[in-house]
PDB file as gemmi writes it, atoms N, CA and C in Angstrom:
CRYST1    1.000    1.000    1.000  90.00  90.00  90.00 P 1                      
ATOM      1  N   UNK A   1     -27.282 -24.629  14.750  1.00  0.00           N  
ATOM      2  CA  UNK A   1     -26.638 -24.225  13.513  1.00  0.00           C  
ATOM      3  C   UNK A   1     -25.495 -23.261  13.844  1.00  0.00           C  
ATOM      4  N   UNK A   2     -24.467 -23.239  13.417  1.00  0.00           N  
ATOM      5  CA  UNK A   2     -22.946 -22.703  13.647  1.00  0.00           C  
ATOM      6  C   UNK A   2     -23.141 -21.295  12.831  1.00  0.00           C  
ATOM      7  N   UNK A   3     -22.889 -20.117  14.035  1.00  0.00           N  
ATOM      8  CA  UNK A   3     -23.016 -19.511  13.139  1.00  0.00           C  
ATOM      9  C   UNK A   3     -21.569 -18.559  12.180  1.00  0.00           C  
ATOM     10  N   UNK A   4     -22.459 -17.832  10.909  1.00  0.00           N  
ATOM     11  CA  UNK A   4     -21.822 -17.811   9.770  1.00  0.00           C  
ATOM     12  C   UNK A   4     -20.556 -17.049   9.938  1.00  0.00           C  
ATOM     13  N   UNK A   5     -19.261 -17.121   9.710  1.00  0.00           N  
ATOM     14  CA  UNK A   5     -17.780 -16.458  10.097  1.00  0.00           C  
ATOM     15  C   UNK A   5     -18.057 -15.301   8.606  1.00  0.00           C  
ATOM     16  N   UNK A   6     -17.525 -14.285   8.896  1.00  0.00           N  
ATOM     17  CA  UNK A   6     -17.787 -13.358   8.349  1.00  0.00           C  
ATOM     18  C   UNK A   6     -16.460 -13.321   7.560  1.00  0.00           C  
ATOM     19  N   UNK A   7     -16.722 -12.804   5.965  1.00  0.00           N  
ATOM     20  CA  UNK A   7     -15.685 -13.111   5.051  1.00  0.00           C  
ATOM     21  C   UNK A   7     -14.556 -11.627   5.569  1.00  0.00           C  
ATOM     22  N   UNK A   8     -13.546 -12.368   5.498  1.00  0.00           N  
ATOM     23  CA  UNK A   8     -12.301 -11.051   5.943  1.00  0.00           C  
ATOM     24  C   UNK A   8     -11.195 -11.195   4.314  1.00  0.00           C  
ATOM     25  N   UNK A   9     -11.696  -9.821   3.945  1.00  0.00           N  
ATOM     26  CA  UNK A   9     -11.176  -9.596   2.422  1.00  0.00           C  
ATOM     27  C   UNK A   9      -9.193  -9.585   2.517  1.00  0.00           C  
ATOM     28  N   UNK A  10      -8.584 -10.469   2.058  1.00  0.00           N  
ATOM     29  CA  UNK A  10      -7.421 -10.603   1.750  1.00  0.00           C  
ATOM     30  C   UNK A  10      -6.958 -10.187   0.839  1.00  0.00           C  
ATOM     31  N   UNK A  11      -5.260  -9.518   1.052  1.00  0.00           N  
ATOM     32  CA  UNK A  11      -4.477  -8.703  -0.072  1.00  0.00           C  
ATOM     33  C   UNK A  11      -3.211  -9.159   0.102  1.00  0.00           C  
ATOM     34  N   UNK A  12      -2.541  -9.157  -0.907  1.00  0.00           N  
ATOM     35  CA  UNK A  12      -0.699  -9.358  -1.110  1.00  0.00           C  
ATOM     36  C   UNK A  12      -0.077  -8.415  -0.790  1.00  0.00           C  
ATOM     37  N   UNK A  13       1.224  -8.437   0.046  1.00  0.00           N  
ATOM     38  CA  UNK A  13       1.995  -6.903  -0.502  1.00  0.00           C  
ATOM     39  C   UNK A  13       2.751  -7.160  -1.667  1.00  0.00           C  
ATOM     40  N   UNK A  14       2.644  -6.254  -1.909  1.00  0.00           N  
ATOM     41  CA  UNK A  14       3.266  -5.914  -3.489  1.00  0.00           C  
ATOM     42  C   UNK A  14       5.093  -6.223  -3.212  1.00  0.00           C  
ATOM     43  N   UNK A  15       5.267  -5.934  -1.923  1.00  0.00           N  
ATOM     44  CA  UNK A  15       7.262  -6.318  -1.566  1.00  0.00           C  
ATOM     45  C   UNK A  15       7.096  -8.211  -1.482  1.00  0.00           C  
ATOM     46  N   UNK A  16       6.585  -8.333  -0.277  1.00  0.00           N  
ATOM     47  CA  UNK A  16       7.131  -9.550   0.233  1.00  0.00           C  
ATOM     48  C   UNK A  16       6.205 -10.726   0.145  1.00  0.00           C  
ATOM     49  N   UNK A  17       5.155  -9.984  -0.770  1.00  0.00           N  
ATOM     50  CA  UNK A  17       4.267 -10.844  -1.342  1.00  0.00           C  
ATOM     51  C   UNK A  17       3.308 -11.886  -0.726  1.00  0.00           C  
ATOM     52  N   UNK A  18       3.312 -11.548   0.920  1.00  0.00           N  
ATOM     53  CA  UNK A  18       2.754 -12.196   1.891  1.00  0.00           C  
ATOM     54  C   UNK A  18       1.568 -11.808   1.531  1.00  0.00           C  
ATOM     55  N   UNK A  19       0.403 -12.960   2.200  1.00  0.00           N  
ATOM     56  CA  UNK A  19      -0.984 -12.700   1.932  1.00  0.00           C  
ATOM     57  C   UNK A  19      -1.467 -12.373   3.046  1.00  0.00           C  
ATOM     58  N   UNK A  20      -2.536 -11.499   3.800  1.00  0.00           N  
ATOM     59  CA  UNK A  20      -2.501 -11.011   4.704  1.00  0.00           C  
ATOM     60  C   UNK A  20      -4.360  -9.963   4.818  1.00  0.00           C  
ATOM     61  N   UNK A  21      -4.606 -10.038   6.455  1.00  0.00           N  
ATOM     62  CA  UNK A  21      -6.121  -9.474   5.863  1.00  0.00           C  
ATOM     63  C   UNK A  21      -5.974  -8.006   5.396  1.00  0.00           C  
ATOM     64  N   UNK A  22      -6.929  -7.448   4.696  1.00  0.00           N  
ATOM     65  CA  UNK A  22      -6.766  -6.196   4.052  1.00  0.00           C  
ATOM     66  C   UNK A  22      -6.196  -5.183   5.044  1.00  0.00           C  
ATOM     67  N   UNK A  23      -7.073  -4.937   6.227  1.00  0.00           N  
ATOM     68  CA  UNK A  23      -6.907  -4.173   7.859  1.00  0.00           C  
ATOM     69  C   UNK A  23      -5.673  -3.993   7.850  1.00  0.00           C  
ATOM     70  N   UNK A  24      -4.704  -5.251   7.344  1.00  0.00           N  
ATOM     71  CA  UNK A  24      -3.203  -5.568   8.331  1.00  0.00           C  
ATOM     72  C   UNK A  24      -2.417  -4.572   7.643  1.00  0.00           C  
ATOM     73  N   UNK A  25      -2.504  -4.464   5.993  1.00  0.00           N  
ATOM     74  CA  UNK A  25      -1.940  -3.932   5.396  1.00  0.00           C  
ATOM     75  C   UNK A  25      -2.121  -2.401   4.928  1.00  0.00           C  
ATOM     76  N   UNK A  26      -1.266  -1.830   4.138  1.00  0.00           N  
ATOM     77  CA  UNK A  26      -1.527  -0.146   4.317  1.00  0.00           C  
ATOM     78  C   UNK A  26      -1.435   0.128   2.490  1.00  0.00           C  
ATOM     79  N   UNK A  27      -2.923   0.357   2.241  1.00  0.00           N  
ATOM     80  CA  UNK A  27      -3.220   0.936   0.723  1.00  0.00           C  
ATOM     81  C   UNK A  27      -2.379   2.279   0.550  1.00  0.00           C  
ATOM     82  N   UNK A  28      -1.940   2.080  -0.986  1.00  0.00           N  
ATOM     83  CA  UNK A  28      -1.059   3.194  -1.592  1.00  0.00           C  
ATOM     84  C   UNK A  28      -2.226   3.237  -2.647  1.00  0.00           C  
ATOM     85  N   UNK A  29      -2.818   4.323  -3.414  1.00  0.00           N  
ATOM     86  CA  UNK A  29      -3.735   4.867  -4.548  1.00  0.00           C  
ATOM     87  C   UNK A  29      -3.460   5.838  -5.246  1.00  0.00           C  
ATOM     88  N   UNK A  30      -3.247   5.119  -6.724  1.00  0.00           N  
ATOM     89  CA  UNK A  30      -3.403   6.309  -8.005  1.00  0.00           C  
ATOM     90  C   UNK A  30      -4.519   6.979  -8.007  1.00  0.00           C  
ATOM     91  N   UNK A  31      -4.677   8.056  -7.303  1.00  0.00           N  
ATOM     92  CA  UNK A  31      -5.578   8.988  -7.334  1.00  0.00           C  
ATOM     93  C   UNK A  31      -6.118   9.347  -9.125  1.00  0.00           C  
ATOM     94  N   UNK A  32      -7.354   9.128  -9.856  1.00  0.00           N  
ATOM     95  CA  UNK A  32      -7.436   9.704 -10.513  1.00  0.00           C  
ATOM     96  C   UNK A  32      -6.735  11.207 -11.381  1.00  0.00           C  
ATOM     97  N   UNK A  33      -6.388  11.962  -9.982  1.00  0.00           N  
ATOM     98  CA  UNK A  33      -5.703  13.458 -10.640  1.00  0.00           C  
ATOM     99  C   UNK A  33      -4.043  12.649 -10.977  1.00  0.00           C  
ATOM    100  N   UNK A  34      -4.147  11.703 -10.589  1.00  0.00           N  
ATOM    101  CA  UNK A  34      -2.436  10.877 -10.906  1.00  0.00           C  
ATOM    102  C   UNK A  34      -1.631  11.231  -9.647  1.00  0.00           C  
ATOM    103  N   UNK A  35      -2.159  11.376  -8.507  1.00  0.00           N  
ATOM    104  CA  UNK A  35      -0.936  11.811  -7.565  1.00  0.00           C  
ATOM    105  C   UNK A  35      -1.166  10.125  -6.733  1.00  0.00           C  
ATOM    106  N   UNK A  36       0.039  10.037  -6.109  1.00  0.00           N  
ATOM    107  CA  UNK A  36       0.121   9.119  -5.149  1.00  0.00           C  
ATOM    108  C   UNK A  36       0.016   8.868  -4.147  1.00  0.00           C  
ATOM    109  N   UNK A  37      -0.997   8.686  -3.281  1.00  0.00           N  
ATOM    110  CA  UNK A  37      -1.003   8.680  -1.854  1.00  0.00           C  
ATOM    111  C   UNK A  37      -1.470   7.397  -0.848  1.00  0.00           C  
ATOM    112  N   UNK A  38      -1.170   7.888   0.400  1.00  0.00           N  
ATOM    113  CA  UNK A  38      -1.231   6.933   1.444  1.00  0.00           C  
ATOM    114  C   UNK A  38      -2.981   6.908   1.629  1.00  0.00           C  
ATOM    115  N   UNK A  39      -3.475   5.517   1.980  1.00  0.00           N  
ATOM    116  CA  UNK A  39      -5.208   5.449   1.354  1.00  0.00           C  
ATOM    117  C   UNK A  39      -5.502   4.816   3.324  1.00  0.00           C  
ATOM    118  N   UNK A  40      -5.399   5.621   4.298  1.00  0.00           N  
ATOM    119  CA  UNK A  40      -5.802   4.821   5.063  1.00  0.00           C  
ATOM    120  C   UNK A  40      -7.196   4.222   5.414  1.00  0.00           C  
ATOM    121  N   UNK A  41      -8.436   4.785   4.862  1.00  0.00           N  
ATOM    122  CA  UNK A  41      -9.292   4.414   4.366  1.00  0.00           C  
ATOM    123  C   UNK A  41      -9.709   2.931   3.691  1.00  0.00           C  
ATOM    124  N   UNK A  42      -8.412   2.985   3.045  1.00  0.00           N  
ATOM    125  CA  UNK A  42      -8.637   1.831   2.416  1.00  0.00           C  
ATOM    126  C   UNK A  42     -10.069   1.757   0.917  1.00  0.00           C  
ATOM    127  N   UNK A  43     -10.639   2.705   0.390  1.00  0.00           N  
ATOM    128  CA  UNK A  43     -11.780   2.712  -0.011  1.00  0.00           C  
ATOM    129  C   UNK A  43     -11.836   4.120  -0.960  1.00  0.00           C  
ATOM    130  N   UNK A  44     -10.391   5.158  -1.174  1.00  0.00           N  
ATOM    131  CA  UNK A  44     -10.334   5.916  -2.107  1.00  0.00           C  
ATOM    132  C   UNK A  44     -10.478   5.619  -3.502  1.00  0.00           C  
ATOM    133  N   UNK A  45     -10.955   5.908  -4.244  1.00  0.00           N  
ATOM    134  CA  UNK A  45     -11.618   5.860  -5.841  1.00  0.00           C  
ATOM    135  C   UNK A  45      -9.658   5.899  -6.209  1.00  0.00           C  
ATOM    136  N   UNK A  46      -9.530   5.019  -6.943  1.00  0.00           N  
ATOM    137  CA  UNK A  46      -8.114   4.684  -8.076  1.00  0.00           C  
ATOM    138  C   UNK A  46      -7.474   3.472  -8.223  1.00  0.00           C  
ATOM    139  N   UNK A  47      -6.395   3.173  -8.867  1.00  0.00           N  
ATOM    140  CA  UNK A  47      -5.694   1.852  -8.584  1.00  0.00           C  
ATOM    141  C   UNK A  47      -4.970   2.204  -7.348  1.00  0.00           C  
ATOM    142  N   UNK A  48      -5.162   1.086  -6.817  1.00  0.00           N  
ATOM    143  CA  UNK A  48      -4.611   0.557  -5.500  1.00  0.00           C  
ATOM    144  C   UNK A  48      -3.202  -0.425  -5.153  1.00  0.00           C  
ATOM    145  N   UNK A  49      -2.339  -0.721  -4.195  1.00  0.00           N  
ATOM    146  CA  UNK A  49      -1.276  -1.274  -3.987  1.00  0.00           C  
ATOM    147  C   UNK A  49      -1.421  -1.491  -2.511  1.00  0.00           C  
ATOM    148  N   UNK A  50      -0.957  -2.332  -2.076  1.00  0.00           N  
ATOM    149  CA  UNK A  50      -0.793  -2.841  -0.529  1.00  0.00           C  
ATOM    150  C   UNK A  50       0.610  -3.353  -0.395  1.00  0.00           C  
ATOM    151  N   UNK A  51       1.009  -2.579   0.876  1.00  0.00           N  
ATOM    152  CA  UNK A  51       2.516  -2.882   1.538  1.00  0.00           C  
ATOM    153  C   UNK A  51       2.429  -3.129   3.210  1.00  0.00           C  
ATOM    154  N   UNK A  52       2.864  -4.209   3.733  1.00  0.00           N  
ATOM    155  CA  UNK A  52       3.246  -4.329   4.683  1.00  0.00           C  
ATOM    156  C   UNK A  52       3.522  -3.089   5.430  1.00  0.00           C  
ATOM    157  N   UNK A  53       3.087  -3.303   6.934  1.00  0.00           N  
ATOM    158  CA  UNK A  53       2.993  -1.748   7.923  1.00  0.00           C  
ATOM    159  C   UNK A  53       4.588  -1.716   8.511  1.00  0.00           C  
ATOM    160  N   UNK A  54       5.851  -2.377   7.705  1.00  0.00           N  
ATOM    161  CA  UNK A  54       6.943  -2.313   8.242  1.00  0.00           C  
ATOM    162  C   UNK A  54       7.897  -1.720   7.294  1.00  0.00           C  
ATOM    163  N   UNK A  55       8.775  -0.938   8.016  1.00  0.00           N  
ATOM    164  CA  UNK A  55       9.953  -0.082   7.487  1.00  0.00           C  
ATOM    165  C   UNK A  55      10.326  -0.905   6.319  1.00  0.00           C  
ATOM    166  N   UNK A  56      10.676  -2.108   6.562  1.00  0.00           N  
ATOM    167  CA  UNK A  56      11.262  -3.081   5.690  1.00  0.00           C  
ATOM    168  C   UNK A  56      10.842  -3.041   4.097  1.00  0.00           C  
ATOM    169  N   UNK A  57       9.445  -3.401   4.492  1.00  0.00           N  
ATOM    170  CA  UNK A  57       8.735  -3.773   3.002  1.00  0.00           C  
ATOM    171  C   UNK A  57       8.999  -2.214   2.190  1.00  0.00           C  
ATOM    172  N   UNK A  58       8.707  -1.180   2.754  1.00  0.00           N  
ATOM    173  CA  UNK A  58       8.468   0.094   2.177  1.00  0.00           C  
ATOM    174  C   UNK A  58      10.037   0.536   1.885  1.00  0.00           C  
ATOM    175  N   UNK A  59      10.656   0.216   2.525  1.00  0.00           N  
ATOM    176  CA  UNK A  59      12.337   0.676   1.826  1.00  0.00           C  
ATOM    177  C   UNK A  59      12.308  -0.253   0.756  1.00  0.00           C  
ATOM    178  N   UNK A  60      12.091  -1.739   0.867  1.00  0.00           N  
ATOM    179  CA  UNK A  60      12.281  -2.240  -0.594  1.00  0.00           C  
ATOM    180  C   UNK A  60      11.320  -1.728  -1.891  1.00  0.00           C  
ATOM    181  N   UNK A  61      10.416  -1.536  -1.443  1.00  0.00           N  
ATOM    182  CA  UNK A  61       9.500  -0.784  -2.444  1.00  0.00           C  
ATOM    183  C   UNK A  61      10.080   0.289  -3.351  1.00  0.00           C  
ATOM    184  N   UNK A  62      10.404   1.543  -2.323  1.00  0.00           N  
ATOM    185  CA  UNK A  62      11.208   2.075  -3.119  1.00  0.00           C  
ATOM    186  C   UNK A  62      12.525   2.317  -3.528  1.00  0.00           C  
ATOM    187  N   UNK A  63      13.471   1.193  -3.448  1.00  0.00           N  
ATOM    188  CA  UNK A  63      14.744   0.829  -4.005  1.00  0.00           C  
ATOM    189  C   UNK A  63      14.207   0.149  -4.978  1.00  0.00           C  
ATOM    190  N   UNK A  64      13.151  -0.691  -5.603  1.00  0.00           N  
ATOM    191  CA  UNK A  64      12.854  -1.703  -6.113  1.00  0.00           C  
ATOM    192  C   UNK A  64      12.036  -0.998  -7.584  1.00  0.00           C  
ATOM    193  N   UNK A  65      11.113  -0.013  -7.187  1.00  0.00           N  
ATOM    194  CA  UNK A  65      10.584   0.983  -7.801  1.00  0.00           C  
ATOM    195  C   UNK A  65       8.919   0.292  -7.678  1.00  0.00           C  
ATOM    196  N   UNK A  66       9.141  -0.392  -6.563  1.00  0.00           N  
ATOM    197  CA  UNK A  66       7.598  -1.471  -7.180  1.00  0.00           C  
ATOM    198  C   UNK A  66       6.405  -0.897  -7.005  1.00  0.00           C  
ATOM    199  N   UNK A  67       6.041   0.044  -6.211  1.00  0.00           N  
ATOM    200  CA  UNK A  67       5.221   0.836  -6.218  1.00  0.00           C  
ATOM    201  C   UNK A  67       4.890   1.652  -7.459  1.00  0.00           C  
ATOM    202  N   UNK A  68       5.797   2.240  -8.350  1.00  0.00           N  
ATOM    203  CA  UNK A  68       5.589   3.202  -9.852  1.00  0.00           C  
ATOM    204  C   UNK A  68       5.063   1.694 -10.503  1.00  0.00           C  
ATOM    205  N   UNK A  69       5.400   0.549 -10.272  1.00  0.00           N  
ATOM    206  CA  UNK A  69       5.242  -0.621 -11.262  1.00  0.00           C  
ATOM    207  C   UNK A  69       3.856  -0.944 -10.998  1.00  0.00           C  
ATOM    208  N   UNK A  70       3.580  -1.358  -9.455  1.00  0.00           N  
ATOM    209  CA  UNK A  70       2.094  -1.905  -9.135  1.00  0.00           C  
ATOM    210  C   UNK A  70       0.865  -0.830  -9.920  1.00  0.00           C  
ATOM    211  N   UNK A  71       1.071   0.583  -9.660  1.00  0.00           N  
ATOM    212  CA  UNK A  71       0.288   1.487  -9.962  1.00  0.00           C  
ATOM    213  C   UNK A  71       0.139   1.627 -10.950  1.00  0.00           C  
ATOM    214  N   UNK A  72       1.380   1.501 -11.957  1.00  0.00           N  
ATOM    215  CA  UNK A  72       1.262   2.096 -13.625  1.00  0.00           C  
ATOM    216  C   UNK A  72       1.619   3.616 -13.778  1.00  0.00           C  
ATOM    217  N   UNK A  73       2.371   4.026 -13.088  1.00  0.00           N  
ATOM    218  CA  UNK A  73       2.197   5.639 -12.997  1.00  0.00           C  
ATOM    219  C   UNK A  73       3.856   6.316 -12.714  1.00  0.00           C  
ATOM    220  N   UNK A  74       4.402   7.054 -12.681  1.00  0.00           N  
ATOM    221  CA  UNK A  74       5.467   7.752 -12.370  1.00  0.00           C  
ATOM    222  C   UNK A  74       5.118   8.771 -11.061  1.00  0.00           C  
ATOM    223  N   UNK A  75       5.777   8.344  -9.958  1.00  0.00           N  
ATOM    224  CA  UNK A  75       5.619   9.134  -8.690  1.00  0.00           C  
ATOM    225  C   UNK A  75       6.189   9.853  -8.539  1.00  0.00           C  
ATOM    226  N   UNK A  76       5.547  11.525  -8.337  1.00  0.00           N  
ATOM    227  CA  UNK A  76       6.088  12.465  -8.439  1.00  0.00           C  
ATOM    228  C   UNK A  76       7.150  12.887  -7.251  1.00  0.00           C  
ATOM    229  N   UNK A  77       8.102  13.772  -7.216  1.00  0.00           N  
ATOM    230  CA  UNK A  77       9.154  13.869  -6.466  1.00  0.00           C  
ATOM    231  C   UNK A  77       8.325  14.288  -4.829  1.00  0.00           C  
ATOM    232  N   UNK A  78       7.312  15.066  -5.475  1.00  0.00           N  
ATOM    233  CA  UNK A  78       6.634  15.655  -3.905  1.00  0.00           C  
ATOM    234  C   UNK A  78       5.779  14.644  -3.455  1.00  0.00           C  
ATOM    235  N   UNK A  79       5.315  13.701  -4.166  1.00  0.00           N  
ATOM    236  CA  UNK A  79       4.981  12.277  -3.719  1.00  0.00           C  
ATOM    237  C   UNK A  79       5.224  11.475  -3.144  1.00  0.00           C  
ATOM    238  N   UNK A  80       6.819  11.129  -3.621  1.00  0.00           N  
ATOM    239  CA  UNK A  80       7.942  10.150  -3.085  1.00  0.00           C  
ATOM    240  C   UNK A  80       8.118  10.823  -1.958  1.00  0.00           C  
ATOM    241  N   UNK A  81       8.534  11.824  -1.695  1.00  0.00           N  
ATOM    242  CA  UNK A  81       9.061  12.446  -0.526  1.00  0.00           C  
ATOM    243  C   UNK A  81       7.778  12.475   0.866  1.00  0.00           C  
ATOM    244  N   UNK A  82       6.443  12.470   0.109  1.00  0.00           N  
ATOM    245  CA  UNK A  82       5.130  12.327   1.354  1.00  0.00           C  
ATOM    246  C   UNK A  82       5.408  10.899   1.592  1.00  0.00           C  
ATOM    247  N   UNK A  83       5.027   9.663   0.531  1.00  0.00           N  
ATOM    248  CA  UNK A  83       5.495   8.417   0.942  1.00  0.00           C  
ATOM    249  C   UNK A  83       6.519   8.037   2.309  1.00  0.00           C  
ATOM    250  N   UNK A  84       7.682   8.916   1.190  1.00  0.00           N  
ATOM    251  CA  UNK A  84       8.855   8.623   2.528  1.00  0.00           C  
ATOM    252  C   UNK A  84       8.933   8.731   3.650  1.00  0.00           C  
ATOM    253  N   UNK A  85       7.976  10.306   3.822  1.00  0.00           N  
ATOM    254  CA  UNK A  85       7.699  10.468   4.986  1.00  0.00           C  
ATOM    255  C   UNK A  85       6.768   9.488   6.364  1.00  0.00           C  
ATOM    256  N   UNK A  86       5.938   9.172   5.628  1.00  0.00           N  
ATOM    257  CA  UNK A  86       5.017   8.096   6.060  1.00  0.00           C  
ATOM    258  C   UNK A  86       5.632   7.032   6.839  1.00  0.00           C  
ATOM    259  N   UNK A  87       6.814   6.393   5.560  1.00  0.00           N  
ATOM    260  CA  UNK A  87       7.391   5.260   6.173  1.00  0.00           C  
ATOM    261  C   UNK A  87       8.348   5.700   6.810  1.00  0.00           C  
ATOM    262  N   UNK A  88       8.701   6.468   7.201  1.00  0.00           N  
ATOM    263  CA  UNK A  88       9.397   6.911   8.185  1.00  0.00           C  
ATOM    264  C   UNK A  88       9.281   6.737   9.592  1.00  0.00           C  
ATOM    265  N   UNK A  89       7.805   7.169   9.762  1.00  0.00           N  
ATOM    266  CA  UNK A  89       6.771   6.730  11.076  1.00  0.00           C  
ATOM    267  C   UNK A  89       6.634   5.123  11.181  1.00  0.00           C  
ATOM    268  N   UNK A  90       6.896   4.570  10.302  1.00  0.00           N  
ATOM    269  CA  UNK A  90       6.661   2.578  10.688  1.00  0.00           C  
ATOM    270  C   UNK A  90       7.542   2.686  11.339  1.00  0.00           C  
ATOM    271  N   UNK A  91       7.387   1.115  12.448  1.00  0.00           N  
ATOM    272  CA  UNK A  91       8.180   0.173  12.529  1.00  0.00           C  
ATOM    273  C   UNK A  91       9.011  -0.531  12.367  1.00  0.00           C  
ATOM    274  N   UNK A  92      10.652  -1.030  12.058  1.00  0.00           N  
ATOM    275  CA  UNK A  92      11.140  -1.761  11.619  1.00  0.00           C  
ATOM    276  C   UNK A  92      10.899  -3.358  11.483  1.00  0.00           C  
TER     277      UNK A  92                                                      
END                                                                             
């Protein structure tokens, strides 16, 4: 008997809309208190968003605003600026 392949939970990014396993991608979370942050966990309590681990996707994100859109929320300036920071550290 073959055994059973273990289910690997799949997510979209919210930019480039690729489908991709959850691992690959990097959770953004409406924290209950409403702040916005980077979820590397993957498993913080709020609404959630997934973006590609590349410079790319995350500059279009926020030229695009799609992140305030995926979440439902208005990202605060000291928010945007931790974000930014983040993607700063990717990859191109």
């Amino acid at each position: 008997m073959a055994a059973k392949k273990k289910h690997v939970p799949q997510r979209t990014c919210i930019v480039c809309r690729q489908v991709k396993d959850k691992k690959e991608l990097v959770r953004v979370v409406r924290t209950p208190e409403q702040r916005v942050v980077v979820d590397p966990s993957g498993k913080a309590a709020g609404r959630g968003a997934y973006l590609c681990k590349t410079a790319q996707c995350w500059q279009n994100a926020f030229q695009r605003k799609a992140l305030a859109r995926a979440l439902k929320t208005e990202i605060s300036e000291e928010d945007m600026a931790a974000l930014k920071e983040y993607a700063a550290g990717l990859k191109t």
